[in-house]
Structure formats: C-alpha cells, structure tokens
C-alpha positions as CSV (number, residue, x, y, z in Angstrom):
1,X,-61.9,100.0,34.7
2,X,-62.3,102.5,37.2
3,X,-60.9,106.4,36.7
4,X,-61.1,107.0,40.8
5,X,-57.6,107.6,41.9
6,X,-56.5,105.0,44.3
7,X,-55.5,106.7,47.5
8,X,-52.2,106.1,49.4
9,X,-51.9,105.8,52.6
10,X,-49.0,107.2,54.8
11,X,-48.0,105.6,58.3
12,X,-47.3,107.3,61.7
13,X,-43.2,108.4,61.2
14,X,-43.2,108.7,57.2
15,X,-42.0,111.6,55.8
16,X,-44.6,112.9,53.2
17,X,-45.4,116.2,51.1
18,X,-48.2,118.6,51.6
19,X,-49.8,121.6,50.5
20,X,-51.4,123.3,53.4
21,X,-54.5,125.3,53.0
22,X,-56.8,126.9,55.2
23,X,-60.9,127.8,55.6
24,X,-59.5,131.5,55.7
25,X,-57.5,131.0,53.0
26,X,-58.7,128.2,50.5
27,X,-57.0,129.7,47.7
28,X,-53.3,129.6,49.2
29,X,-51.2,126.6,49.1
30,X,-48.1,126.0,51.0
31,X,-45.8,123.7,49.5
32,X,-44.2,122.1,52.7
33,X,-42.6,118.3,53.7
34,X,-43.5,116.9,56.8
35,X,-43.9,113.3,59.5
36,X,-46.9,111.8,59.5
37,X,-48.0,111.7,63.3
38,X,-51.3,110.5,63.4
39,X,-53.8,109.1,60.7
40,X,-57.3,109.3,60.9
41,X,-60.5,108.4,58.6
42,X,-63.1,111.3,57.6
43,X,-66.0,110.1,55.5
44,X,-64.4,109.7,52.2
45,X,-60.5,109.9,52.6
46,X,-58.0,110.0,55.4
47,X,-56.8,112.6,57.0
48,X,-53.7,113.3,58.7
49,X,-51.9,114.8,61.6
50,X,-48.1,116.3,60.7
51,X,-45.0,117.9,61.7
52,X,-43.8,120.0,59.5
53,X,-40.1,119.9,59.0
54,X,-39.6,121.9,56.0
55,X,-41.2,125.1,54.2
56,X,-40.8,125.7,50.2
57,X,-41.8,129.3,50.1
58,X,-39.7,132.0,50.8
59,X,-40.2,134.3,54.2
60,X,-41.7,137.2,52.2
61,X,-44.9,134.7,51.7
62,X,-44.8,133.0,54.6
63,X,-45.1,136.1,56.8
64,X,-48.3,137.8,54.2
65,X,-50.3,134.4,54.8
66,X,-49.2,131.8,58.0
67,X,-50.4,134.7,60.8
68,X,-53.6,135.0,59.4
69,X,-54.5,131.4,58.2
70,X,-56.3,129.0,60.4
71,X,-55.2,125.3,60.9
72,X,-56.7,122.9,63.1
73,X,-53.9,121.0,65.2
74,X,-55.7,118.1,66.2
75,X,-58.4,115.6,64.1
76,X,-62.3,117.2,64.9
77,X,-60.9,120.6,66.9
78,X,-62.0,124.3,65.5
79,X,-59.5,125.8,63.4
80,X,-56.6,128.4,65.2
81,X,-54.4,131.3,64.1
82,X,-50.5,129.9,64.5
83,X,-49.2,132.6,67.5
84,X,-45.8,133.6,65.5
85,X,-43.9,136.8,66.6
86,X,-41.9,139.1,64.2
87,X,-39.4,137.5,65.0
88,X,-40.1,133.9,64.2
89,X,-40.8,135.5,61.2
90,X,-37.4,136.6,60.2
91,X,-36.3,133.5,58.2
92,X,-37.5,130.2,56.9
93,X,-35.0,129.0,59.3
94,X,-36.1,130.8,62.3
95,X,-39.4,130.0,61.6
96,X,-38.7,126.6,61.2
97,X,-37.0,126.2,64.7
98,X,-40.4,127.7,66.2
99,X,-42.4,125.0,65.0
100,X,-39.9,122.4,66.1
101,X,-40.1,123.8,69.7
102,X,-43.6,124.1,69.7
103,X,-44.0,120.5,68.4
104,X,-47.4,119.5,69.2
105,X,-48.8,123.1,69.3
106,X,-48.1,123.2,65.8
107,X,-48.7,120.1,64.4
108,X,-51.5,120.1,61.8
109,X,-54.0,118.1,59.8
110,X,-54.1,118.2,56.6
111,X,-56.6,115.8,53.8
112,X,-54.5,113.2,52.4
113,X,-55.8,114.5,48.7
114,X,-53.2,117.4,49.5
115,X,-50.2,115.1,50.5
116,X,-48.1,113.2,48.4
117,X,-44.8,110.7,49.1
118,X,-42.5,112.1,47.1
119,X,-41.5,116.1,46.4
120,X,-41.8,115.8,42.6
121,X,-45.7,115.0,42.9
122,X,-46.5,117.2,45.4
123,X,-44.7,119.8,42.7
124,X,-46.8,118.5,39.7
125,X,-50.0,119.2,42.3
126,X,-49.3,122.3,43.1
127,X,-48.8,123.4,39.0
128,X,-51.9,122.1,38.7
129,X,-53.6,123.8,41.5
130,X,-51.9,127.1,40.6
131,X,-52.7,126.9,37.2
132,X,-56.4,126.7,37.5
133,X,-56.2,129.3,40.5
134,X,-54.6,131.9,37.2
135,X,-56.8,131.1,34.8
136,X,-59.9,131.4,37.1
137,X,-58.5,135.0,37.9
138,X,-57.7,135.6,34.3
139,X,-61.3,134.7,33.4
140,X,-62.0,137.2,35.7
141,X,-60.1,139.6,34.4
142,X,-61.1,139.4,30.7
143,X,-64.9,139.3,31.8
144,X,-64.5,142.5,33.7
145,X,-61.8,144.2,31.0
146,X,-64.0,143.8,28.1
147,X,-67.2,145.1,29.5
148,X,-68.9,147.5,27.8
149,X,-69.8,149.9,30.1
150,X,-66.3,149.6,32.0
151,X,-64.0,152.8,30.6
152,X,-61.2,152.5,32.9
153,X,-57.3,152.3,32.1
154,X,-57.3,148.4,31.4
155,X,-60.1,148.5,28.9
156,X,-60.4,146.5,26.1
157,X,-62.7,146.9,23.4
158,X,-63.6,143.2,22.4
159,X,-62.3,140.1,23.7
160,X,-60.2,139.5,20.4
161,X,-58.2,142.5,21.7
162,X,-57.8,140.8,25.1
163,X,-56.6,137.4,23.5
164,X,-54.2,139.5,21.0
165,X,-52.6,141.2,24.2
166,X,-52.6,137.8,26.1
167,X,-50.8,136.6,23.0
168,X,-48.4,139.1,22.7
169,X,-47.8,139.1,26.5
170,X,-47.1,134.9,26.9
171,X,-46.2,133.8,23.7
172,X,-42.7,132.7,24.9
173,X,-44.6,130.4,27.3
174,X,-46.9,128.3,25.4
175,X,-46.5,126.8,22.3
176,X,-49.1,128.6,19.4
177,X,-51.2,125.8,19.6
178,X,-51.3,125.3,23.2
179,X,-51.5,129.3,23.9
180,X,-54.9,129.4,21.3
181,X,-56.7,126.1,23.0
182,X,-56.2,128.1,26.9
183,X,-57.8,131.5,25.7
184,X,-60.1,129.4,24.3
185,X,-60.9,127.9,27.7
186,X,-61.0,131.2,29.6
C-alpha cells in the first residue's frame, strides 16, 4: 500500500483554496479562495494559475506582507512585487476590488500541494503549517534562552526551567500529556 498522497487535480473555472507563499517570504502563508484559470505540469506536481476572489487575513497582515512578496503571474515568468497603493490597502474589500480590475495582472500560480477544494482542508493545512513554523521558532528560542553564556532578560538557567515556564504559560491549551510529548520534541 502506498503512503504518497494521491494528488487532486482542479479544472480551468473551479473554485479552490490556497495558501500563497512567496521566494521572499517562504515562511508566510496567506489563506485565500480562488478560480482555477490555467493548469500546468512541473516535474512532480501540477501547478496552477488563479484568481483570487477572496482573502482570509485581516488588512493589518495583508498590508505588513502582500507589498513586499513576490508572485509570479504566469507559469515559467520571474517572480514580481504586486503594485498596490495605500489605498488599495485600506480594506480587504478595497483590496479585493483591485485585484478584480487588474484581473490578469494579478493572477497567480500557486503549487497544487498548497491548494485544496474545500475551505475546511485548506484550514487543517494551514494549522499544520503554522504549527511547525511556532515550534521551529520556539526551538529557537529555548536553544538561545538557555545558553550559558547568554545573561540577558529572558534567561533561563536550564532547560527544565524553560519547559516549567512553557508549562505554566500553555497549559490551558494542551492536554498534560500532549503539552509534555511537544516540549519533548522541541
């Protein structure tokens, strides 16, 4: 029995989910639906070209990180900055009704290992994604907190006092069982 996941394809004028990410930012996700406008194959996977007709975040995030990512709008072309003004920045919705009257100009591609049909997978992803992104950073942050040579405000002396803390500080969101086996993996 295999344990490679089968890979679902989406046709041109489906509605799909996505998390965008960018070379420039491969650490930020952006939770977004969108119509599948084009599909193409890379070496492994397909890849598709979208229209995106709905964001997830709010405007706060959206204006930190969509000026200064880089998408590429078309299958093989060099990644571009989005040109967005303040004031297609001052809403979701107003932001929304630039990329609708841009169309092409801001349709994407995106790998189809980030896309999903239906809103309550592309959710589950992005947990998943998010979750590993925190406790990569949280690894970092004990590794550099308990070192010994390191006497700065957010010392700690041993990594027993880190995990005590971390205990102390989440243990209304993990059970004690499931808390203990994380800290264990960090």
């Amino acid at each position: 029995m295999s344990t490679q996941k089968k890979t679902r394809y989406y046709h041109k004028g489906e509605k799909i989910f996505c998390l965008l990410t960018s070379h420039t930012h491969p650490n930020v996700f952006i939770p977004v639906s969108a119509v599948v406008q084009e599909m193409k194959w890379d070496e492994i996977n397909p890849i598709y070209r979208v229209k995106i007709i709905r964001f997830y975040d709010n405007i706060t995030f959206l204006k930190k990180y969509l000026k200064r990512m880089r998408f590429s709008n078309t299958f093989g072309a060099k990644p571009g900055v989005w040109k967005l003004d303040d004031e297609d920045l001052k809403t979701v919705t107003a932001l929304t009704k630039k990329i609708r009257e841009g169309e092409k100009k801001y349709y994407l591609t995106v790998d189809s290992v980030l896309c999903t049909k239906y809103e309550h997978d592309m959710r589950e992803l992005f947990a998943k994604l998010i979750f590993f992104l925190i406790g990569r950073d949280l690894q970092y942050i004990k590794e550099n907190s308990t070192r010994s040579f390191y006497r700065g405000d957010l010392k700690f002396d041993s990594i027993q006092e880190f995990k005590t803390r971390f205990e102390k500080f989440f243990s209304d969101k993990f059970s004690e069982q499931d808390l203990k086996r994380f800290l264990e993996t960090l």
